[in-house]
C-alpha positions, -999 to 999 in steps of 0.1 A, spaced: -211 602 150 -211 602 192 -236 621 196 -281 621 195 -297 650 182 -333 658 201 -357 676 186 -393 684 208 -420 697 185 -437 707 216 -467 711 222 -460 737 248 -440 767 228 -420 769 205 -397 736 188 -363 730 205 -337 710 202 -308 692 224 -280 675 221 -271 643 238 -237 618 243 -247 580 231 -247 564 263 -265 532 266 -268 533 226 -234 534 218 -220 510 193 -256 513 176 -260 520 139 -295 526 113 -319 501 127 -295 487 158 -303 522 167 -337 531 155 -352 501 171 -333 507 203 -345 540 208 -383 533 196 -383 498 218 -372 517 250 -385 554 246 -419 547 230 -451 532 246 -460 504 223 -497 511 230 -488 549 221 -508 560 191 -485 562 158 -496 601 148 -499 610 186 -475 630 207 -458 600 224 -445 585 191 -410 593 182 -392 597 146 -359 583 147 -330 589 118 -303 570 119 -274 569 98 -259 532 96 -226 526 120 -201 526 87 -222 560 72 -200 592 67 -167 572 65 -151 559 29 -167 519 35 -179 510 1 -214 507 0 -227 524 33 -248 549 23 -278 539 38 -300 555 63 -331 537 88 -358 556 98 -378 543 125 -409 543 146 -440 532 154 -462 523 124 -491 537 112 -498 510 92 -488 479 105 -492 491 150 -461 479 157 -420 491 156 -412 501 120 -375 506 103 -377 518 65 -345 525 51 -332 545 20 -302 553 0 -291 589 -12 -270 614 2 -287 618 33 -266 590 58 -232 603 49 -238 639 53 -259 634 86 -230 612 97 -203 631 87 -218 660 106 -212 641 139 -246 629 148 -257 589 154 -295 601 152 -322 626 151 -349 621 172 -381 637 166 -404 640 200 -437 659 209 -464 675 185 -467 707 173 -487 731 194 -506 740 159 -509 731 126 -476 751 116 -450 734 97 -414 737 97 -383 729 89 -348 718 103 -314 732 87 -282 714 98 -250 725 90 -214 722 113 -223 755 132 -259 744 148 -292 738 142 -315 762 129 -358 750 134 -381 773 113 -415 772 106 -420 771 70 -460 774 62 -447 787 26 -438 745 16 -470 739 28 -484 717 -1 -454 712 -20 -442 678 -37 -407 672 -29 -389 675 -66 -403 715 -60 -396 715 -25 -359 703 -29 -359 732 -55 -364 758 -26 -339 744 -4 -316 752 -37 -320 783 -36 -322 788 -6 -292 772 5 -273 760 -20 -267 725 -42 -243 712 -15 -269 701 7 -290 670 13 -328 669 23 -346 649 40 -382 655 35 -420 642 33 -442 650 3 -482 659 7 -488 627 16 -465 629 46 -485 664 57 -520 644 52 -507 612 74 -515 588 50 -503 557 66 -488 546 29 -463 582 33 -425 574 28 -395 599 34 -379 608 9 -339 619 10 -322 632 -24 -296 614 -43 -263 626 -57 -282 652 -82 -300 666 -54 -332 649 -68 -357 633 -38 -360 595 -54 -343 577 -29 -372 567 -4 -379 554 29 -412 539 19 -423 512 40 -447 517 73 -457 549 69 -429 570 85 -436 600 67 -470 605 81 -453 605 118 -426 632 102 -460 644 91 -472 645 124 -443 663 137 -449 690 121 -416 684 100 -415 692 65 -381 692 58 -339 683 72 -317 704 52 -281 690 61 -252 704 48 -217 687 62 -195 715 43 -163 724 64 -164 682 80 -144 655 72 -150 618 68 -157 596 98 -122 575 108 -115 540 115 -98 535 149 -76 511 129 -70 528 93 -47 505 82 -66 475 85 -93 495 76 -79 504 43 -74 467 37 -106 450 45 -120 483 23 -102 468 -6 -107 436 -3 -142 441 2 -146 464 -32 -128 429 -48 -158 407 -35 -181 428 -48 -170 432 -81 -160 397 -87 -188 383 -84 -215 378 -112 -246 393 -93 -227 423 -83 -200 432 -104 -218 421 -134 -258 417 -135 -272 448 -113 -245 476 -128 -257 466 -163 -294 462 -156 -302 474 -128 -327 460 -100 -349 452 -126 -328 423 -137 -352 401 -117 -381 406 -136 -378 380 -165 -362 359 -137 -387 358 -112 -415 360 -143 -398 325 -157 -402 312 -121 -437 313 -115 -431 336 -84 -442 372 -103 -476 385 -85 -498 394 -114 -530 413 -113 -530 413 -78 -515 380 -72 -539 361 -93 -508 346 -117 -472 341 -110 -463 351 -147 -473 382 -166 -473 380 -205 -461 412 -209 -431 412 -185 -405 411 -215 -416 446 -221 -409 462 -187 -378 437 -179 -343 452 -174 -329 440 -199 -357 462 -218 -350 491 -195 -318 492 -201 -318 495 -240 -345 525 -240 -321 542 -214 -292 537 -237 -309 543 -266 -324 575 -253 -292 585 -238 -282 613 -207 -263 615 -180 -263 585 -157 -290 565 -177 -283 527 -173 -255 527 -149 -257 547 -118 -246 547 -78 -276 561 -55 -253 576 -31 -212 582 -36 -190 553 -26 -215 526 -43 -197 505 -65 -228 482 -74 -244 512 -93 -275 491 -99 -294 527 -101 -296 546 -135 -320 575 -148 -351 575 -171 -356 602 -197 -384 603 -218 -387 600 -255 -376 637 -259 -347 633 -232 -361 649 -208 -360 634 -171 -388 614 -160 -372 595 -126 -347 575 -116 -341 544 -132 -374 525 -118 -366 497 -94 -376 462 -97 -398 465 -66 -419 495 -87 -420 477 -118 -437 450 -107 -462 472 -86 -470 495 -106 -460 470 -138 -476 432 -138 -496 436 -103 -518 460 -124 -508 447 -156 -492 474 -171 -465 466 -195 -455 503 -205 -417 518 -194 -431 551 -194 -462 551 -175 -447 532 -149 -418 556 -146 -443 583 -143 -463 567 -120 -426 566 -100 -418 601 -102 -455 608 -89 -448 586 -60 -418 602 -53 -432 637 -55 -461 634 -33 -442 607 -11 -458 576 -17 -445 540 -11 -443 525 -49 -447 492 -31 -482 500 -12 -494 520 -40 -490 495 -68 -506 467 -41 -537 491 -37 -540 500 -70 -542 458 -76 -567 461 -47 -588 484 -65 -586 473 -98 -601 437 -85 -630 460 -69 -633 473 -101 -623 508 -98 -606 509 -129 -596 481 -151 -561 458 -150 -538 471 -179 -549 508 -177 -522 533 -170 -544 556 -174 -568 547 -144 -535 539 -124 -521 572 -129 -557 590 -119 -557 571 -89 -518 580 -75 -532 618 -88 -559 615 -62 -538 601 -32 -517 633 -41 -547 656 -39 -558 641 -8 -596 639 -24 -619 612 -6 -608 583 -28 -573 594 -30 -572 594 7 -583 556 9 -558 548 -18 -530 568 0 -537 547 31 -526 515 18 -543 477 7 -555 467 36 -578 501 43 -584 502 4 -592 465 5 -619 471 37 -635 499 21 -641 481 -15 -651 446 4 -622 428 -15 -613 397 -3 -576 390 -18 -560 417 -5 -522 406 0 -512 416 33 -493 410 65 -497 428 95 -516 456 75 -482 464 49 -487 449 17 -463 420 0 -436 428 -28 -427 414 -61 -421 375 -51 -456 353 -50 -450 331 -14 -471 302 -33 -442 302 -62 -412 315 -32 -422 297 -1 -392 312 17 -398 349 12 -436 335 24 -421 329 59 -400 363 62 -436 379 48 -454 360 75 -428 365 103 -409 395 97 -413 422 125 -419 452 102 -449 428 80 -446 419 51 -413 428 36 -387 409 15 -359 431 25 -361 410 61 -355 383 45 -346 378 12 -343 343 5 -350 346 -29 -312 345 -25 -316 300 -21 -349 298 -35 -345 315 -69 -307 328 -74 -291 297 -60 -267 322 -40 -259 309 -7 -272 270 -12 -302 257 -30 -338 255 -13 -368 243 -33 -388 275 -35 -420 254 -39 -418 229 -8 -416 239 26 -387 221 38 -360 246 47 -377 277 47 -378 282 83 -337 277 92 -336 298 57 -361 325 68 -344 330 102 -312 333 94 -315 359 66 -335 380 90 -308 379 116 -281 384 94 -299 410 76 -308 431 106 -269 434 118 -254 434 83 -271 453 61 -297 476 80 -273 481 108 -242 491 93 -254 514 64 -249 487 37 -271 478 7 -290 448 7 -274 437 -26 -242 427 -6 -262 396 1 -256 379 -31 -215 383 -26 -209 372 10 -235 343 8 -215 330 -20 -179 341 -12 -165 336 24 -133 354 20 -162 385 14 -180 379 42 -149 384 64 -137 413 45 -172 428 57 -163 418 92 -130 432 94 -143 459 80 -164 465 106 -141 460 133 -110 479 119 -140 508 118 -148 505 155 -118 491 173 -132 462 185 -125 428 182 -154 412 163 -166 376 150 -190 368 126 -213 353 159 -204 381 177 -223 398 146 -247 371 150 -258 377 180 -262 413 175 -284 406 148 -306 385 173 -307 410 200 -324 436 174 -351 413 165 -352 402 203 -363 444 204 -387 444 179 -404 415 184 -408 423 224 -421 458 214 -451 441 186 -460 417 216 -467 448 240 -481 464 207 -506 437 211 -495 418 180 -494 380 186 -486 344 164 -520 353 150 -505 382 133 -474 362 116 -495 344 92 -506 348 56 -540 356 41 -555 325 39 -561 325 3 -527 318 -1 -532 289 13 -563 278 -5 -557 290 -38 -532 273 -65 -506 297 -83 -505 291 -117 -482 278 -135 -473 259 -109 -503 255 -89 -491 257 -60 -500 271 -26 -479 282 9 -475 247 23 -453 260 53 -475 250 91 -480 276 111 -468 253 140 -431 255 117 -434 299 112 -441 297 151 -405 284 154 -388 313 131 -373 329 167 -370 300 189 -328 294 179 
């Protein structure tokens, strides 16, 4: 992984492609690298679908080699939907094979001289750039079907749905597990309307004939490795709670807190959460049965396998095992309390490349505008249906809750810098409020999670109503999170065992320098973590985004979350001090 690919859409001829050393990015992994490139090779004033925007795929620094847990990749850019730097990230097949073929990024530059599409095929003799104005159209369960046959079932795709060709500033990436399906998504930001934009439809990678990436130390490599498996699996979050139910564990949790946005953020419990909970999920997958239903790794060398698949009542697949994230969306933010619809409501997102997050926050949107009505799956289904068709209604819904929100006149529309907010309420978890209010990428609980201190008790104990705490707790989950996890390929779930277990942590850390031969310290790590926010917060400023744009709506201040009755207490004068450390 020493190398960048470069691929130049145009506009003037055909697309071509180069091949570059690191350089001044070496040591870079997923985001470190994403947001590197993007903050120093894209104009932050640059528009987001226009030639001068860059795509940037980046495997993390561990990807490709046998770390447990490091399948994950960061896509990057400059967002359509929030105007300023962007990192999604995904799980899947994708990062490993795009690592073990040798390559630290591909970078996707220019604009098509035309509306012709193409795609990319990567294997260990070159790179092959096609158009392809046959997958014109296509949703990506039918388009991975093509690349099948096309080139076989030991591939990985990274690819964007209709959504993706139509912009829609609410487009993810989608990159295909380890059955070749495409459920594993880069959703937040929009980044598949600027692979849209390129012109890119597709990134076939195959890695056959390569071999796994090596540690420059492999003994001590091998034994942080297996020390680091041990952490995982010993403790109760990890080794215990997310293999046997999933994400979607949370649900009754946060629902018994107070903290679970219902009908667009009006209540912090939903009646009918029992009925989509995990513990509810995982008894229809069991009793339905297949292969991989309640227990399932995203990508090979997970051993958390929080992930499963959903069959329907006749076995047949509907989607992955549906996150917590797209439970509550599509679940209590609509109020919904049916497995199935919100698993096909999944599998439509995932076809036509939708974010399950934005989508179920603009279906709230629009159900308070009275669209449709809250609890009908129905309406909710229509409404994904019509994003996919690109019709005029579907193409407000497709472009998030903030347009959807403008267009309807709706008032409570829960968003920060134009991305809508996950499953926690801020009222009911004033920590995940601050990384909402003051994360980089908007409103995003994967910045942040401190629903680690404020709910799970991992990692100390913060009050999740009061707002004492929440800015130390805030800041250092978002710099710890942007080395340790979105850096280095790892999943996010890691959190809850090397907050709780030091030996863990340093397992992680020897991990990582066994892997690059360097001697590092967790606040050598620290600082890493500081200099990528240090990026992407210099790039929103020249964006034009300013402490005006790190706040909350203000009906989250004003208006009391039942049951609690509470509202975000935390001064702006205090979220104005989440970077000053």
């Amino acid at each position: 992984m020493d190398k960048i690919l470069r691929i130049n859409m145009g506009p003037d001829g055909d697309p071509k492609y180069t091949e570059e050393p690191l350089g001044d990015y070496a040591g870079f992994g997923g985001r470190g690298l994403t947001s590197a490139i993007v903050s120093k090779e894209v104009s932050p004033l640059c528009h987001p679908l226009g030639e001068d925007n860059k795509l940037v795929i980046a495997p993390g620094l561990l990807s490709g080699s046998t770390a447990a847990m490091s399948g994950r990749i960061s896509v990057g850019c400059k967002s359509p939907l929030t105007g300023g730097i962007k990192e999604a990230n995904a799980g899947g097949q994708a990062s490993q094979v795009l690592a073990r073929l040798g390559y630290a990024a591909i970078v996707l530059e220019g604009k098509p001289k035309d509306d012709t599409l193409y795609s990319v095929f990567i294997n260990k003799d070159g790179v092959t750039i096609a158009p392809a104005n046959s997958l014109k159209g296509l949703g990506n369960y039918d388009l991975v079907e093509k690349m099948k046959e096309a080139h076989g079932e030991k591939i990985a795709c990274i690819s964007i749905g209709p959504a993706g060709e139509m912009k829609m500033a609410a487009a993810s990436v989608a990159c295909t597990d380890m059955e070749l399906r495409p459920t594993r998504h880069a959703g937040r930001g929009g980044v598949g309307a600027v692979m849209g934009a390129k012109g890119v439809k597709v990134i076939v990678l195959d890695d056959a004939g390569m071999k796994m990436r090596q540690p420059k130390d492999p003994e001590k490599f091998k034994e942080a490795n297996k020390a680091w498996v041990a952490g995982l699996r010993k403790h109760a979050i990890t080794g215990e709670s997310l293999p046997a139910y999933g994400t979607n564990v949370l649900t009754n949790i946060i629902n018994e807190a107070g903290a679970f946005p219902t009908n667009n953020f009006i209540s912090g419990r939903f009646d009918g959460a029992n009925n989509i909970s995990g513990e509810t999920q995982a008894e229809t997958e069991n009793a339905r049965g297949g292969k991989g239903s309640a227990t399932h790794g995203c990508h090979r060398g997970c051993v958390i396998r929080c992930s499963g698949t959903y069959y329907d009542k006749d076995g047949q697949f509907v989607s992955k095992q549906v996150e917590y994230e797209t439970i509550w969306a599509h679940g209590a933010n609509c109020g919904i309390d049916d497995l199935d619809a919100i698993a096909q409501l999944d599998r439509l997102d995932d076809d036509f490349g939708l974010d399950t997050i934005e989508m179920g926050a603009t279906i709230g949107v629009a159900m308070e505008a009275g669209i449709a009505e809250f609890g009908d799956a129905k309406a909710a289904i229509r409404l994904i249906k019509e994003a996919g068709k690109g019709t005029d209604l579907g193409r407000i819904i497709g472009n998030g809750a903030a347009i959807t929100g403008k267009v309807f006149g709706v008032e409570r529309v829960p968003v920060v810098k134009g991305q809508a907010m996950p499953a926690y309420d801020p009222r009911a978890v004033q920590g995940i409020g601050v990384t909402y209010a003051t994360s980089t990428m908007g409103a995003d609980h994967t910045a942040g999670y401190s629903v680690t201190a404020n709910i799970l008790d991992v990692g100390g104990t913060v009050d999740p109503l009061k707002p004492e705490g929440q800015i130390e707790l805030a800041r250092n989950l978002q710099i710890a999170t942007a080395i340790l996890t979105d850096s280095t390929g790892m999943c996010l779930f890691i959190a809850f065992a090397i907050l709780d277990q030091p030996d863990t942590f340093q397992a992680l850390v020897d991990l990582i320098a066994a892997f690059t031969g360097q001697s590092i310290t967790a606040n050598d790590l620290t600082e890493q973590g500081k200099a990528i926010l240090k990026m992407e917060r210099d790039f929103n400023r020249q964006a034009g985004l300013t402490e005006a744009d790190d706040r909350l709506p203000e009906y989250f201040k004003k208006e009391a979350l039942p049951p609690h009755n509470v509202t975000f207490q935390v001064k702006d004068e205090d979220l104005d001090q989440v970077f000053n450390w």
